[in-house]
C-alpha positions as CSV (number, residue, x, y, z in Angstrom):
1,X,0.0,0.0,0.0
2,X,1.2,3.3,-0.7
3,X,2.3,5.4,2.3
4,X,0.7,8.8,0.7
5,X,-2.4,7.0,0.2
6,X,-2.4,6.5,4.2
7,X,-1.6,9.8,4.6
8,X,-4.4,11.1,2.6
9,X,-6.7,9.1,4.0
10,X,-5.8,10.1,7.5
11,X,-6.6,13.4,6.7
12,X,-10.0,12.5,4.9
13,X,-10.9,11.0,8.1
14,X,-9.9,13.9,10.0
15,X,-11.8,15.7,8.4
16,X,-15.1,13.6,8.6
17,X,-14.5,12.7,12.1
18,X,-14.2,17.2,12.6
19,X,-17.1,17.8,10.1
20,X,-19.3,14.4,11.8
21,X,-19.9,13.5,8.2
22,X,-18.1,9.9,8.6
23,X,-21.1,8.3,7.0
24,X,-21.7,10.3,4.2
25,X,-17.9,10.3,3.2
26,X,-17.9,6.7,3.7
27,X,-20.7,6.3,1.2
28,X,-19.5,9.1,-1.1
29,X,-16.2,7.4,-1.5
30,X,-17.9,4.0,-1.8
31,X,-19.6,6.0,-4.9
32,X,-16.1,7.2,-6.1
33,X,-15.1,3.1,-5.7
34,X,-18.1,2.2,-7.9
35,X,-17.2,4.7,-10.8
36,X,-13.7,3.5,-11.0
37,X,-14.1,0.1,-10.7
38,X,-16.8,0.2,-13.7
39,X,-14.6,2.8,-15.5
40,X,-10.5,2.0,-15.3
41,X,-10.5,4.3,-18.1
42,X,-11.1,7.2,-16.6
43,X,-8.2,7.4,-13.9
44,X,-5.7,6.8,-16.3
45,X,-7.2,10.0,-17.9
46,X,-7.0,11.7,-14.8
47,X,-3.1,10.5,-14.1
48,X,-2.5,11.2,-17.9
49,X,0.6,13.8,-18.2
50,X,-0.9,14.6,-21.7
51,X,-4.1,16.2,-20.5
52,X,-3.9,19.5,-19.4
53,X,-4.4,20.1,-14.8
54,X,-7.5,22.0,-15.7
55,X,-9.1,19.1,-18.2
56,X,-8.9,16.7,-15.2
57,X,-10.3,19.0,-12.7
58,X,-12.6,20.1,-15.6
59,X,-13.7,16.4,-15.5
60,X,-13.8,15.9,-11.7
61,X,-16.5,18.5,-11.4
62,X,-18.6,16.7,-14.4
63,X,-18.6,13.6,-12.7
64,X,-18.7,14.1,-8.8
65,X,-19.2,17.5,-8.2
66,X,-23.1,17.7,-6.5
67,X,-22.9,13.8,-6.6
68,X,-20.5,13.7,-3.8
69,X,-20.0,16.1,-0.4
70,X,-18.1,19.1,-0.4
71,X,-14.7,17.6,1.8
72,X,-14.9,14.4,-0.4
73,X,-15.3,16.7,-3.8
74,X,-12.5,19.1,-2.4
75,X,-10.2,15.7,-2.1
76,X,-10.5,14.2,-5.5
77,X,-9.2,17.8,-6.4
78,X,-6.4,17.7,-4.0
79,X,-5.1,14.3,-5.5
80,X,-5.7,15.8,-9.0
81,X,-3.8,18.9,-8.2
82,X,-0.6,17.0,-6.7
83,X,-0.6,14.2,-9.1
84,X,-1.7,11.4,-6.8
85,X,-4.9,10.3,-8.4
86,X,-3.4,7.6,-9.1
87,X,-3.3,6.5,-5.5
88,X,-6.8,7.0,-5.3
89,X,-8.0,3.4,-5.0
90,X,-5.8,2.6,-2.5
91,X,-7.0,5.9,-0.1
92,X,-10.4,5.0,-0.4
93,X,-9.1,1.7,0.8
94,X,-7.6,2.6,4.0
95,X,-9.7,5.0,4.6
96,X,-12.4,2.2,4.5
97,X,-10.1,0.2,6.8
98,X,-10.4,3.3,9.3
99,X,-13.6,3.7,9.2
100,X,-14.7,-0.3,10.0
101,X,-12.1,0.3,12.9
102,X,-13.9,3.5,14.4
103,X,-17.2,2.1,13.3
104,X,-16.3,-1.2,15.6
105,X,-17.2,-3.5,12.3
106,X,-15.4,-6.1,10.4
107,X,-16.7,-8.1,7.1
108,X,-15.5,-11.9,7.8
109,X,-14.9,-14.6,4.7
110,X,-17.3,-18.0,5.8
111,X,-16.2,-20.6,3.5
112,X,-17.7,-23.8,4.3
113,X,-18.1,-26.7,2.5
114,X,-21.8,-27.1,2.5
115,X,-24.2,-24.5,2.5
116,X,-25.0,-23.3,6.4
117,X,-28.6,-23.3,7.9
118,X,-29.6,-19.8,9.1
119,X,-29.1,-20.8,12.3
120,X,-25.7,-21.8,12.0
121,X,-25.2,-18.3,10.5
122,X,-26.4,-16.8,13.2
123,X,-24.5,-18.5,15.9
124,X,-21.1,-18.0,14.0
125,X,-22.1,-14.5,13.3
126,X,-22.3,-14.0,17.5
127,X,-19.0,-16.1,17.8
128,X,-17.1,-13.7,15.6
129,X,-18.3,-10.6,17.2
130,X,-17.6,-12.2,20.7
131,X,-13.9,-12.9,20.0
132,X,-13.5,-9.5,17.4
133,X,-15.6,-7.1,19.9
134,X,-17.3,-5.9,16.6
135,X,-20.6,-6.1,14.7
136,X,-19.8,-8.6,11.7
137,X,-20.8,-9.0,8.6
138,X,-20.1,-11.9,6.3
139,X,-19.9,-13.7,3.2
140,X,-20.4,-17.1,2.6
141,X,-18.6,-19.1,0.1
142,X,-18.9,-22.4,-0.5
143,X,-15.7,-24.4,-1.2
144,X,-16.6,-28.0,-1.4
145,X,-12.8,-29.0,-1.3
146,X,-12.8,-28.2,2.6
147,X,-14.5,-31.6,2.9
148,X,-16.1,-30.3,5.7
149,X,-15.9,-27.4,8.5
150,X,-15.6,-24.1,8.0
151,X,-12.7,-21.6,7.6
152,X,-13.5,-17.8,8.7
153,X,-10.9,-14.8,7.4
154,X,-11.5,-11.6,9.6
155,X,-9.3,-8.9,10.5
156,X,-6.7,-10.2,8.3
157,X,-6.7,-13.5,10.5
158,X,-7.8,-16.9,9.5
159,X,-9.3,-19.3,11.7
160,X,-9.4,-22.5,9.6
161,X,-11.1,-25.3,11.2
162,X,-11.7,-27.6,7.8
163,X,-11.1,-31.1,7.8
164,X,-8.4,-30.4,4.6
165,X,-6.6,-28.3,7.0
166,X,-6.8,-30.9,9.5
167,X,-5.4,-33.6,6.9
168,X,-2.6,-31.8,6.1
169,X,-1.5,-31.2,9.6
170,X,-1.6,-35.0,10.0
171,X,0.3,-35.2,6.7
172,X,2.9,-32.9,7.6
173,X,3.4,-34.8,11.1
174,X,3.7,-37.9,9.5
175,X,6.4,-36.4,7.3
C-alpha cells in the first residue's frame, strides 16, 4: 500500500471525524469506488501527463461535483492537483479500513463446504463478534474441497477449522 495514500486518508478521516460527516464520506467514496471500478479508463485520464491540470479538474467537477459532499469533492481535487490520483483506489481503501475500525465493524470470509442453515449463520455471526468485539458482517462461500468445517478470514486473520486443513496437519506430522 502506498504510504501517501495513508496519509491522505488520514486526513480524509480527519476531516469527517471534525465535520461528523463519517457516513456520508464513507458512502461518497464508496460512490467514487463504484465509478472506478466500472470505469479504469477514466483514472488513467486523470493520471494522464498529456491532458492538461485544468481538463482533469474540468472532468472531476462533471462527474462528482453535487454527486459527492463538499470535503470528499474538495479531495478528489487535491489528489488531481498533486498528481496522486493515481493512488486514489488505495485511499479509499484505507480509509475504509479506518472507518470499519472506528465504526467497531469487520466483514468476515465463511467458507464452508456445505451450505450453512440460518441458524448456524447466526451463531457464528455471534461467535465472531464475541472474540472480534465488533458487529460482523459476512460472506459465505462455499468451497466444497474443505470436505467439511468451515474456515473464517477476519481482521486479516484466518481461523481455519476444515477437515483439509486438519489432513494436512496429520500429513505434515507424519512427514
Amino acid at each position: 500500500m502506498n504510504g501517501n495514500a495513508k496519509e491522505y486518508a488520514l486526513a480524509m478521516f480527519a476531516i469527517a471525524l471534525e465535520n461528523e460527516s463519517m457516513a456520508q464520506v464513507h458512502d461518497d467514496l464508496d460512490v467514487i469506488r463504484e465509478v472506478i471500478n466500472e470505469n479504469p479508463e477514466y483514472i488513467e485520464y486523470l493520471v494522464n501527463p498529456a491532458v492538461s491540470k485544468s481538463e482533469r479538474t474540468n472532468s472531476l467537477s462533471t462527474v462528482f461535483e453535487g454527486k459527492v459532499c463538499e470535503d470528499v469533492f474538495a479531495f478528489l481535487n487535491i489528489l488531481c492537483d498533486h498528481g496522486d490520483t493515481y493512488i486514489l483506489g488505495d485511499c479509499v481503501d484505507e480509509f475504509n479500513a479506518m472507518y470499519e475500525d472506528y465504526m467497531r465493524f469487520s466483514k468476515a470470509v465463511v467458507t464452508s463446504a456445505v451450505e450453512l442453515s440460518d441458524d448456524q449463520k447466526s451463531r457464528l455471526i455471534t461467535k465472531i463478534s464475541a472474540v472480534t468485539g465488533k458487529r460482523v458482517e459476512a460472506e459465505y462461500v462455499i468451497d466444497k474441497a474443505l470436505i467439511g468445517g468451515i474456515s473464517v478470514e477476519v481482521d486479516g486473520k484466518l481461523f481455519d477449522g476444515s477437515v483439509r486443513k486438519n489432513l494436512n496437519n496429520i500429513k505434515e506430522v507424519i512427514s
